[in-house]
C-alpha positions in Angstrom: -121.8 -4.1 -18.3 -120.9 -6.2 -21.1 -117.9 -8.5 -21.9 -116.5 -5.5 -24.2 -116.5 -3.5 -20.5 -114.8 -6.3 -18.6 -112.1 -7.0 -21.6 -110.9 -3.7 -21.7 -110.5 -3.3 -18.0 -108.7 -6.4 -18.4 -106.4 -5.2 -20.5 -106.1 -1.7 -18.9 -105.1 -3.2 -15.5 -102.9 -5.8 -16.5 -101.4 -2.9 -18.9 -100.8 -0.8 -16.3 -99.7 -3.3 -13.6 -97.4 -4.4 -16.3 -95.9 -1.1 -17.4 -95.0 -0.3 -13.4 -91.9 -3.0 -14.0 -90.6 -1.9 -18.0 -89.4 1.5 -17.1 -87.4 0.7 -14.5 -86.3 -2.6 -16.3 -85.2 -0.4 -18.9 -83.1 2.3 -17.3 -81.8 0.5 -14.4 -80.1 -2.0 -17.1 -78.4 1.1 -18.7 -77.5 2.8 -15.4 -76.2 -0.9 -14.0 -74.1 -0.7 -16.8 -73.1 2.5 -16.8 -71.7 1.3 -12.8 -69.8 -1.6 -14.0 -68.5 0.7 -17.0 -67.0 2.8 -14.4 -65.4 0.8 -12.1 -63.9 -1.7 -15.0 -62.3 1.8 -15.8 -61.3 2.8 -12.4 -61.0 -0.2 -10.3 -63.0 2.0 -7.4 -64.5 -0.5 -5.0 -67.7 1.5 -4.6 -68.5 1.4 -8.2 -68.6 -2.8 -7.7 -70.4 -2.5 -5.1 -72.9 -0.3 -6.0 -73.0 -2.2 -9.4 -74.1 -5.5 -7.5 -76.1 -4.0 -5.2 -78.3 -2.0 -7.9 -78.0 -5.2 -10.5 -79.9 -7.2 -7.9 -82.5 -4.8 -7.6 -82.6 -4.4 -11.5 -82.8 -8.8 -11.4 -85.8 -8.5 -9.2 -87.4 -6.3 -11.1 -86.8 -8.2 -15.1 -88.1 -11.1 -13.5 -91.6 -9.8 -12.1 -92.2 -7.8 -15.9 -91.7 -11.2 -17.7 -94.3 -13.0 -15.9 -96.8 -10.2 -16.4 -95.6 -9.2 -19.7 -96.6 -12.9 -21.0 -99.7 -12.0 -20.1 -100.3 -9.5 -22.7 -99.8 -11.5 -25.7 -102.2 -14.2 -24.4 -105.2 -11.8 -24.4 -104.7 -10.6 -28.4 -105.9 -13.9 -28.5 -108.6 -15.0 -25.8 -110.3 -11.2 -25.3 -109.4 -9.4 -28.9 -109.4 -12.2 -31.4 -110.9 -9.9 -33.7 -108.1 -7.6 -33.0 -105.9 -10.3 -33.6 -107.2 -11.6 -36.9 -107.7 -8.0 -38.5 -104.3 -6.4 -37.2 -101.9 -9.2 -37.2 -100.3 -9.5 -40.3 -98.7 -5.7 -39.5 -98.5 -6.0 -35.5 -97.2 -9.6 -35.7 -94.6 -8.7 -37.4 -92.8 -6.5 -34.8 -93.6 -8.5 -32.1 -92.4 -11.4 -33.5 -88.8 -9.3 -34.3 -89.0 -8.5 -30.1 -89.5 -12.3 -28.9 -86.3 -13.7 -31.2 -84.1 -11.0 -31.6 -84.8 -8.1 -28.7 -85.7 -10.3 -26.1 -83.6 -13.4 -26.4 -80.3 -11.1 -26.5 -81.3 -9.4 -23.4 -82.6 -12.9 -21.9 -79.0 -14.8 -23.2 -76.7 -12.4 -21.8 -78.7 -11.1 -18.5 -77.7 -15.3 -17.9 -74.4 -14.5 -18.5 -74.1 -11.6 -16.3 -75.6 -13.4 -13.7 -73.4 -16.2 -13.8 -70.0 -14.7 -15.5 -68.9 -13.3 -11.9 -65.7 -14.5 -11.7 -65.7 -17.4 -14.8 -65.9 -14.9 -17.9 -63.0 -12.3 -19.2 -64.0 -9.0 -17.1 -64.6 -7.0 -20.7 -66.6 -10.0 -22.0 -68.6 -10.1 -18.2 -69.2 -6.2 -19.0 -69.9 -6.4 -22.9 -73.0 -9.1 -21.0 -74.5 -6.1 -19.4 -74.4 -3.8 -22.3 -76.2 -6.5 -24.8 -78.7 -7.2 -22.0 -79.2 -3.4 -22.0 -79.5 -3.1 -25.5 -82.0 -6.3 -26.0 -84.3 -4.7 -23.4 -84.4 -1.1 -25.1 -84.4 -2.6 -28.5 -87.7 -4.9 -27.0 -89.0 -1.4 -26.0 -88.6 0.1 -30.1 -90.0 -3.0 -31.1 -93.1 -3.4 -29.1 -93.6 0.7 -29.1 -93.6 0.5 -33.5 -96.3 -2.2 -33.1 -98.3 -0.1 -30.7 -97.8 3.4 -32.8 -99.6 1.7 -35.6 -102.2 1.5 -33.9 -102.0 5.1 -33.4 -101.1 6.4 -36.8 -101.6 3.4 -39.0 -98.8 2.8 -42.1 -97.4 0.6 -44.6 -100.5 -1.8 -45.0 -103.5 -2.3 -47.2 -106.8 -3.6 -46.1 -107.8 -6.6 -48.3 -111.0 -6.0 -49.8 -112.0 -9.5 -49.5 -110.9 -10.7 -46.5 -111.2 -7.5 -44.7 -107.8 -7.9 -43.0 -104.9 -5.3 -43.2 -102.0 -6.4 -44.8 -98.6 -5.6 -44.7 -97.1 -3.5 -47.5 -94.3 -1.9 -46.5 -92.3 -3.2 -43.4 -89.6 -0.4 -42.8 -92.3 2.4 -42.7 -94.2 0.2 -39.7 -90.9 0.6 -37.9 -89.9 4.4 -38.9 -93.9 5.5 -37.9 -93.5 9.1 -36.7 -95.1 8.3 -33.9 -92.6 5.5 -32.9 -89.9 7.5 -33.7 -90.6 10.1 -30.9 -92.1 7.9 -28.7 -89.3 5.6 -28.2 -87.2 8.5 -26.9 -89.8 9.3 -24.7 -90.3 6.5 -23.7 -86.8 6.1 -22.8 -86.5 9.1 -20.8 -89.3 8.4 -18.9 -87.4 5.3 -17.9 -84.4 6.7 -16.8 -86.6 9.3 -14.8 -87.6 6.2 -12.8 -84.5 4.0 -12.6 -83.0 7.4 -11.2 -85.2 8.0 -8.8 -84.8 4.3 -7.3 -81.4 5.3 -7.5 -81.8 8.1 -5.1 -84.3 6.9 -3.0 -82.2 3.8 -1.8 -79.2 5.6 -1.6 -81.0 8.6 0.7 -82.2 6.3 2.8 -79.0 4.7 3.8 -77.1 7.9 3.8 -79.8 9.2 6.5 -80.5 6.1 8.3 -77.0 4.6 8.5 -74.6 7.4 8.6 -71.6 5.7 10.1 -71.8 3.3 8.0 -68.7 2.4 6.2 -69.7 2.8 2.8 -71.7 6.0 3.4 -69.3 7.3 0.7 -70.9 4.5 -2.0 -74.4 5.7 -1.1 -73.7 9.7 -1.3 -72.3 9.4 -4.6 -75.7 7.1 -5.5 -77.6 9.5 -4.2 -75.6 12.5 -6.8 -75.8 9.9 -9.5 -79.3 9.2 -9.5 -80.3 12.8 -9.2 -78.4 13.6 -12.4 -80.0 10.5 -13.9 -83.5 12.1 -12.8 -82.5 15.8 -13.8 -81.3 15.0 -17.4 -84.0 12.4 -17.6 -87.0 15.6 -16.7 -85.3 17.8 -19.5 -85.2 14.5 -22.0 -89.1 14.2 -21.2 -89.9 17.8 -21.7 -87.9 17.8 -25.0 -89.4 14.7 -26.5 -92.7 15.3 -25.4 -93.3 18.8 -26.6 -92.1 16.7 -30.2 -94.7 14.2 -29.4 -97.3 16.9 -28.7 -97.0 18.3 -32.1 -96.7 14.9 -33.9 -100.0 13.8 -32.1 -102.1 17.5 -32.9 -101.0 16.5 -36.3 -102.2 12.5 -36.9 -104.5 12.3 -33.6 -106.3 15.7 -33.7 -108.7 14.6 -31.7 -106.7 13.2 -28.7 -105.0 17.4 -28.0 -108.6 18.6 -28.2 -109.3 16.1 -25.6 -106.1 16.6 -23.3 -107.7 20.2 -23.0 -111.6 20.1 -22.9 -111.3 22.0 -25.9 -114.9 22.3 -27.5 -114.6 24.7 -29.9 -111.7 25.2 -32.2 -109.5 28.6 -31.1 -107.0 30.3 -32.2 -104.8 31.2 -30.1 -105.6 28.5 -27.7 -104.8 28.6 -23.8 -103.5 25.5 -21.7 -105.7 25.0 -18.3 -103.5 24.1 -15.2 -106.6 23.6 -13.6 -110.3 23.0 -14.6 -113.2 22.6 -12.8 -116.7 21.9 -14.6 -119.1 19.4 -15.2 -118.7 15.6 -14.8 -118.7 15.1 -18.5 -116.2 17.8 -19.4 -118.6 19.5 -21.4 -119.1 22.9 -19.8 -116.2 24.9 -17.8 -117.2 26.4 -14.8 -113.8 28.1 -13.7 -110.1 27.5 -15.4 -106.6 28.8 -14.7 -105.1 29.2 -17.8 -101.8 30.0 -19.8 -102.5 32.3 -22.8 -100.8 30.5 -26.1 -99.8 27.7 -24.2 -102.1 25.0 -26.1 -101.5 26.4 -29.2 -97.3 26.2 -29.3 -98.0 22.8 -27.6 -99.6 21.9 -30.7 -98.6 23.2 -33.4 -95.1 24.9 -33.0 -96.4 28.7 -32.7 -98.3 30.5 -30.2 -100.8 31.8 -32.2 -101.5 28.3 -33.9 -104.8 27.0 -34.8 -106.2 24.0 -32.3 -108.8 22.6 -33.3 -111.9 21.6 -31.2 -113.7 18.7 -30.7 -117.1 19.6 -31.8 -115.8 20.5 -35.2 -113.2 16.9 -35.2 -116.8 14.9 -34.2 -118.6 16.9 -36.9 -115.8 15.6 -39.4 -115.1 11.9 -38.0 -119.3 11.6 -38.6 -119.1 12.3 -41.7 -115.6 10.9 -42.7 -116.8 7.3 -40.7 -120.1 7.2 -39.8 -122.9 8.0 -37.3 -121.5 7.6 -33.4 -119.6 9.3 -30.9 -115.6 10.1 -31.6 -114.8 11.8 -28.7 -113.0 10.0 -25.7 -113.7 10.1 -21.8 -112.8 14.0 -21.5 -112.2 14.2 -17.5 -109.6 11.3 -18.1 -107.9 12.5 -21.0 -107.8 15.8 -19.3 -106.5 15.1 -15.8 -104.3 11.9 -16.9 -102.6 14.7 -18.9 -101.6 16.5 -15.9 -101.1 13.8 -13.5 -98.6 13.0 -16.2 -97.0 16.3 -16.0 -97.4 17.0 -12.4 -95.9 13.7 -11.0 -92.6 14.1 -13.5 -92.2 17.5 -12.8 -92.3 16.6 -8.8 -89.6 13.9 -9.7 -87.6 16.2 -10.5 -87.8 19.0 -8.2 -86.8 16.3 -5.0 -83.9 15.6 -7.4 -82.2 19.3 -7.1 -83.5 19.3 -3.0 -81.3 15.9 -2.9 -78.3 17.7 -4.7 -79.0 20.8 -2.9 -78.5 19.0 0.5 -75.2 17.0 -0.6 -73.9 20.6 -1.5 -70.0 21.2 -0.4 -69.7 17.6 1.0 -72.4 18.1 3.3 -74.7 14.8 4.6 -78.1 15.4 4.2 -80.1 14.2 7.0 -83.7 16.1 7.0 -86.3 13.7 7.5 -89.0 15.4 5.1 -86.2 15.3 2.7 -85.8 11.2 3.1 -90.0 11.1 2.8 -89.5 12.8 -0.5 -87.0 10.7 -1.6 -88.6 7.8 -0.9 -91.7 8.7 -2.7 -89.8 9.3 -5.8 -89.8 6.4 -7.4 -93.8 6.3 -7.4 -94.1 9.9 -9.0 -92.6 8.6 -11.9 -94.1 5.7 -11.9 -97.7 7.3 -11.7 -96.4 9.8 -14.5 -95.4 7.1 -16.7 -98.3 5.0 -16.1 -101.2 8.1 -16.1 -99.2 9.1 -19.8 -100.1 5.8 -21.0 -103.8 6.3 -19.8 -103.9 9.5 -21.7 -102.5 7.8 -24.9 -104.7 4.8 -24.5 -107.8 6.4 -23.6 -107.2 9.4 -25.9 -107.3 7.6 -29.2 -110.9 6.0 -28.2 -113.4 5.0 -29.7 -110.5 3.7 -32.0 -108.3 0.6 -31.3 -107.4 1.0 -34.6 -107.5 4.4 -35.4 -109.5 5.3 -38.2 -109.3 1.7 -39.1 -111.2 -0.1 -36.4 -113.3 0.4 -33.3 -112.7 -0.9 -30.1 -116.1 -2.5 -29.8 -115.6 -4.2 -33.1 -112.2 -5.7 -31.9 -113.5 -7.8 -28.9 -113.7 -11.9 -29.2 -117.8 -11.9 -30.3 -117.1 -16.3 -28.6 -116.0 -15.1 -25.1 -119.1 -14.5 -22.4 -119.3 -11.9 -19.6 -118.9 -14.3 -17.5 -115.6 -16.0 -18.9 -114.2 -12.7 -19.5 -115.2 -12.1 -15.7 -113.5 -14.8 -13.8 -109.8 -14.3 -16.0 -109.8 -11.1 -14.9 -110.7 -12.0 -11.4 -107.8 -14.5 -11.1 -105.1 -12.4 -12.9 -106.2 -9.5 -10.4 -105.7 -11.7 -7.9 -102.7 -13.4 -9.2 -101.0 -9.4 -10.0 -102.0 -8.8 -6.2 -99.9 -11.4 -4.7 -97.1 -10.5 -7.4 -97.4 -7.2 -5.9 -96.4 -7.9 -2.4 -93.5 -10.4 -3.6 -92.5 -7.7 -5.6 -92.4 -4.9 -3.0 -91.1 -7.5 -0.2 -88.2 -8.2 -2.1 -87.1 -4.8 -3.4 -87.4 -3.9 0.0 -85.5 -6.9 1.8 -82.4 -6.5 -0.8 -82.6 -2.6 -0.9 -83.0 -2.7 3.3 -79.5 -4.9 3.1 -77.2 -2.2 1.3 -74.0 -2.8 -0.6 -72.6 -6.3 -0.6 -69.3 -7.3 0.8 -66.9 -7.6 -2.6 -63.2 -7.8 -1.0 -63.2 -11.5 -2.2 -63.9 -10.1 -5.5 -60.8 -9.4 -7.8 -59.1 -6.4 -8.8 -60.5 -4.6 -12.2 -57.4 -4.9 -13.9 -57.1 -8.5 -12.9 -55.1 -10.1 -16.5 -55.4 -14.1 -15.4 -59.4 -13.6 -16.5 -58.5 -15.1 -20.1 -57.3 -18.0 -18.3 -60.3 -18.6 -16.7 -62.4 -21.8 -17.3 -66.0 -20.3 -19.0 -68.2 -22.6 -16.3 -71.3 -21.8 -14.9 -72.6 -23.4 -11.4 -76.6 -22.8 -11.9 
């Protein structure tokens, strides 16, 4: 084990640990919104209620994925200065659009939401939430261009005396192919987790407290968030069969991988299952799809996929002596973790609608132990996805610009590298359980009482002094 090890476990877990709060940052802000939206329009109690109820639970959440999202920008510098100095002319740029634009609209009015209850106009309160929801998705494009060059680098030069790439040509960064499929994705995946926390908090009290008096508030949660999760699954499937082809065609290397494909075929079957040796390299018995592969790739069922033996044979000679090909049992089963843990999301989804059918109150208790693991499977599909993109475009960090060893900080020691990534373990631990114990506590306390709050169509609100008790 070296320093290069450590750093990129480092960055992998705090990655990862990071990632569990952004996608349900992201959709919950939409789908908060979406609730206010609805009872502005109505004046239906439960749509207030379920849109302060869910808000607090979105709060939470934004809170714990800024302190672990500082995080990330503070080790381009201390475990990937190299990185740093050769990349960030292009990635600064994008990141730098996120901090001062993106995330100080979503930052400025999330403050206002908070603290507009009752002081600010009720469209101006509402227009809060929508900006907020906007800054946070537009902080997703942003930080999602600035990761998709490093997947299919564009608009730059590499300055032959300094080494460094440069930025050329600013609106190709942002309108990468990659990004603009990825976003999307990304976005789906996203609402296929803010739904599901929809659903599981709204099952739970439907089951558990069934006399309660705003059991009508939860069962329409519960039909909401399932939608949410439904369109969300066929959103995922859509974009990602796009990003499948996009990624055949600038990332050859990374399909041939998702498969354990050796040797270039044509057609080419998808696996559900595999099982060979502990290096991927030889199959000992598969379940397979005829032409799966292939369309997954490249559009047609009889298309060409090529393998990795032939892509290694080419990167050698294209780069250099050394090994091109990535860790093949994780790029294989982080593939279908991926699939397997959305699909499941959305299967619970119909069970939950299936249950509420013809006003019916569910009350199975395998059905509420699905439910509540829903959040998780999304969750594990969104963060497994971003294994398999990670891991899939190694040895690269750059790719076919720069290699991961070459990007680590050559000043930083094993042992230094060591003990930060010993305390932020144990710092994202105890994160964890304040996390967990507070989604819980506020989830665990349902709806709040709102008949102090005034009517939707209130007109004095212009009238109202724009004060803010803090």
């Amino acid at each position: 084990m070296d320093a290069l090890d450590v750093a990129r476990w480092q960055f992998g877990v705090t990655t990862v640990y990071h990632f569990l709060f952004v996608p349900l940052t992201i959709g919950l802000s939409v789908l908060v919104a979406i609730l206010q939206t609805m009872w502005h329009r109505t004046g239906n109690e439960r749509y207030l209620k379920l849109t302060k109820f869910y808000g607090k639970l979105f709060l939470i959440n934004f809170a714990m994925g800024v302190v672990t999202g500082i995080v990330q920008e503070f080790q381009f510098g201390m475990n990937w200065s190299d990185y740093s100095r050769f990349v960030g002319d292009i990635f600064g740029a994008p990141l730098a659009i996120e901090a001062l634009v993106a995330f100080f609209l979503e930052s400025t009015f999330i403050g206002l939401w908070i603290f507009g209850w009752d002081r600010l106009p009720k469209r101006a309160h509402l227009a809060s939430i929508w900006a907020a929801a906007i800054g946070t998705n537009l902080s997703a494009y942003f930080i999602l261009a600035a990761n998709s060059f490093m997947q299919n680098p564009v608009g730059y030069r590499i300055n032959p005396d300094s080494g460094r790439a440069e930025l050329t040509d600013f609106p190709a960064v942002l309108t990468n192919k990659v990004a603009l499929i990825t976003f999307p994705h990304t976005l789906a995946g996203s609402f296929l987790v803010a739904g599901s926390m929809i659903v599981a908090v709204g099952l739970w009290h439907v089951i558990r407290n069934r006399d309660s008096a705003d059991t009508d508030a939860y069962r329409f949660a519960t039909k909401f968030g399932s939608w949410v999760v439904l369109v969300a699954s066929a959103a995922v499937l859509f974009t990602g069969d796009i990003q499948g082809k996009i990624m055949t065609d600038v990332q050859p290397m990374k399909m041939a991988a998702a498969e354990g494909l050796y040797t270039t075929e044509s057609p080419a079957s998808f696996s559900v299952l595999t099982i060979g040796s502990l290096d991927g390299s030889r199959e000992v018995f598969a379940l397979k799809i005829p032409y799966l592969l292939s369309f997954l790739g490249t559009g047609d069922p009889h298309g060409t996929v090529r393998g990795i033996d032939d892509l290694q044979a080419q990167y050698a000679t294209q780069y250099g002596p050394g090994s091109y090909t990535p860790i093949i049992p994780v790029t294989y089963w982080s593939f279908r973790f991926m699939i397997t843990f959305g699909l499941a999301a959305g299967a619970i989804a119909l069970l939950v609608l299936w249950s509420q059918r013809k006003g019916r109150t569910p009350s199975s208790k395998w059905l509420l132990r699905a439910g509540l693991a829903m959040p998780v499977l999304p969750l594990l599909a969104n963060s497994f996805g971003w294994i398999f993109t990670e891991m899939g475009r190694q040895p690269w960090i750059v790719f076919g610009e720069m290699l991961t060893r070459n990007g680590v900080s050559r000043s930083v020691s094993l042992t230094e590298v060591l003990t930060s990534f010993t305390a932020f373990t144990l710092i994202y631990a105890t994160l964890a359980v304040i996390e967990v114990k507070l989604l819980l506590r506020y989830a665990k306390a349902g709806v709040p009482d709102v008949t102090d709050q005034p009517p939707a169509d209130d007109t004095d609100d212009a009238e109202r002094p724009l004060a803010f008790a803090y």
